[in-house]
N, C-alpha and C positions, 0 to 999 in steps of 0.2 A: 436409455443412455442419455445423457448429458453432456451438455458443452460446458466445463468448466476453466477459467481463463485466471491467469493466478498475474498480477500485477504487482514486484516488489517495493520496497519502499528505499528512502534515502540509502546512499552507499552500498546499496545491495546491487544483484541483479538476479538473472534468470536459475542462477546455480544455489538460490538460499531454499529453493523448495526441493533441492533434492531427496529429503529424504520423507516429503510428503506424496512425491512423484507415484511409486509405486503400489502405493494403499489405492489411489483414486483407479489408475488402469487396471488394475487386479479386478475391480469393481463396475469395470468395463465402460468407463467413462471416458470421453474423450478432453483432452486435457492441453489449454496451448498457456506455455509461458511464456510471457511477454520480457524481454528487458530492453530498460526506456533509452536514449539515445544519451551517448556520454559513459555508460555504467556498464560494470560486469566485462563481458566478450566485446561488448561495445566500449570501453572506457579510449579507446585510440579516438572517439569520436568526439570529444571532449572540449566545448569549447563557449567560450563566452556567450554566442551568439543561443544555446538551448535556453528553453524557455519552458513556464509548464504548459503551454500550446502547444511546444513540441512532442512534449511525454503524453499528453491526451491522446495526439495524431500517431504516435507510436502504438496504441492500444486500440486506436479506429480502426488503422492500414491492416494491423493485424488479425483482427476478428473478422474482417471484410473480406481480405484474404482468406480464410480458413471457412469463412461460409458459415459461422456459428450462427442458431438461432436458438434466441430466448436463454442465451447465456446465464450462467451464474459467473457473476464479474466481482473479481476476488481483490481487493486492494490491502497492503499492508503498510500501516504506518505513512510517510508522505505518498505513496501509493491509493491512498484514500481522496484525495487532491484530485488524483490523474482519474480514477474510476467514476468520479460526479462529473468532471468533463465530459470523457466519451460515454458514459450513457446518456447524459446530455444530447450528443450527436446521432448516436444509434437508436433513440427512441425503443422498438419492441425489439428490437437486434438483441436488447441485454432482457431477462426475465428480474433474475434479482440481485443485490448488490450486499459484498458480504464486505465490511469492513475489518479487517485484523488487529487490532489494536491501532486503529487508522484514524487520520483526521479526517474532521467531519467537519465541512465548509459550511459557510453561509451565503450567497449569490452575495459577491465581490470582496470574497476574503479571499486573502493568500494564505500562503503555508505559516508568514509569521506573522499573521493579525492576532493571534491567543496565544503566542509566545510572551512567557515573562520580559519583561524590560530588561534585564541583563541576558538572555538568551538573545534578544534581538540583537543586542548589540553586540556579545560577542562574535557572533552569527555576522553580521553587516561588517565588520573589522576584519574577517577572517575572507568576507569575501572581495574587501577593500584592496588587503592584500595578496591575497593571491590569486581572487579571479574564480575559487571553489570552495566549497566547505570540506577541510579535509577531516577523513574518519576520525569516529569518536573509538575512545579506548570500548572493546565489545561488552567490558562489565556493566557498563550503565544498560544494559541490555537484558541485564540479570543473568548474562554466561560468565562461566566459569573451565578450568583446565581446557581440557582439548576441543569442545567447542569454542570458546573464547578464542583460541588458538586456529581454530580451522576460518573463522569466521574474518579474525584479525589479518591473516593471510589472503585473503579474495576481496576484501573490501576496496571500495575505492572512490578517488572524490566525487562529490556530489557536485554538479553543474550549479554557479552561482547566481545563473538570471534566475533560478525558478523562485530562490527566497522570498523574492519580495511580489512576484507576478499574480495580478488578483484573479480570479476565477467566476466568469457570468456564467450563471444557467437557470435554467427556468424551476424554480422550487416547488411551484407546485404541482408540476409534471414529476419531479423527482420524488414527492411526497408521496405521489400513488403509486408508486413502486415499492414491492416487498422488501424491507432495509434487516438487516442482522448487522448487529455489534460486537464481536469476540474482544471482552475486555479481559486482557492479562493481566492477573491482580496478584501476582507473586512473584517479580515484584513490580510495583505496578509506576511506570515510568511518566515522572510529572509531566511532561511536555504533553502528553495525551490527556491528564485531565479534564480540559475545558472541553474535548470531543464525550470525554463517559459520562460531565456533569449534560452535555447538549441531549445525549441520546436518552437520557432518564426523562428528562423532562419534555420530552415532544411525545404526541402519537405517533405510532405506528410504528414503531423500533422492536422488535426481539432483541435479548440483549444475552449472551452468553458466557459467563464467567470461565477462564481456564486459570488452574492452580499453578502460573510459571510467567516467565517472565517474556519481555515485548517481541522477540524471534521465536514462539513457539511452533514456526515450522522446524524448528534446529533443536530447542530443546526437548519439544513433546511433541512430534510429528503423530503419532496415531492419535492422542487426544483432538488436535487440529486436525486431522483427516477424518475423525468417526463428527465431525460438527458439521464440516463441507459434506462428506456424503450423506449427511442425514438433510441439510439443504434441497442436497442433486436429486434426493428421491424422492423428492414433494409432489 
């Protein structure tokens, strides 16, 4: 059995792996969902002062609490941010670190150092104004009908300190640790490119293609659950 610790990304929260939930316990794995402060059951928590130090310490308090060892630490999408933090801080607490169509940091980038210049900027106006990034339409996500729909109803804004907030941690501690890349390449969502062009070109990455688009715990949940449990049973 395994510890596996599932870490949402932007505008999501702990409710977008539900329907990855039941593949992994079936499989007798132990399973903790994090969601970050601000977002999801959390969104009452919402407020200028979150930071991405705060969503790191949101997935430390948690693992620490629950006693995991040698985790498989699950990040998706800005989720990927939060997950090089805290294994940053847990050292051997995390085993290996699975990215989901996630970004993939550089020690003192933030989430919008490899964002296009018009993304930054809409992005920085957006939190100019009102203090959050509020959700995107779920199509750029590559959903469609009732997911689009289930998705577009839970979402909720994204805490505005974390856009710009840099991220230190030690690289080459993090380089010896087993890394996987689940690149959604159908359709495949530009703002993650500069993370699938990063992970080709470095050692030590596994890099695993899925035929669907950037929330495939929502579109293709067994295809992402038969990847993590082939992970967990290493």
């Amino acid at each position: 059995m395994a510890d596996i610790v599932l870490v949402h990304g932007a505008w999501h929260g702990s409710w977008c792996w539900r329907r990855v939930l039941p593949l992994l316990w079936l499989a007798g794995h132990r399973v903790v969902p994090v969601t970050l402060t601000g977002l999801g059951e959390r969104a009452h928590e919402l407020s200028p002062e979150i930071t991405l130090d705060t969503h790191v310490e949101d997935v430390v308090t948690a693992m620490r609490a629950e006693e995991c060892s040698r985790a498989v630490l699950v990040g998706h999408s800005y989720g990927g941010l939060v997950i090089t933090g805290a294994a940053d801080r847990l050292g051997d607490e995390v085993g290996r670190l699975v990215y989901v169509d996630g970004v993939v940091p550089l020690p003192g980038e933030a989430w919008s150092t490899r964002n296009p210049p018009e993304v930054q900027a809409a992005r920085r106006a957006a939190v100019a104004q009102h203090g959050f990034l509020p959700p995107p339409d779920p199509a750029v996500f590559g959903l469609t009908g009732a997911d689009a729909e289930w998705v577009e109803r839970r979402q909720t804004p994204q805490p505005g300190g974390v856009y710009d907030d840099p991220l230190s941690f030690d690289e080459a501690r993090w380089a010896d640790r087993p890394r996987t890349f689940v690149d959604c390449v159908a359709p495949a969502l530009p703002t993650i490119e500069p993370s699938r062009q990063l992970v080709r070109s470095r050692p030590g990455w596994e890099v695993v293609e899925l035929e669907t688009g950037h929330d495939p715990m929502i579109s293709e949940p067994a295809d992402l659950a038969a990847v993590l449990l082939t992970i967990a049973e290493r």
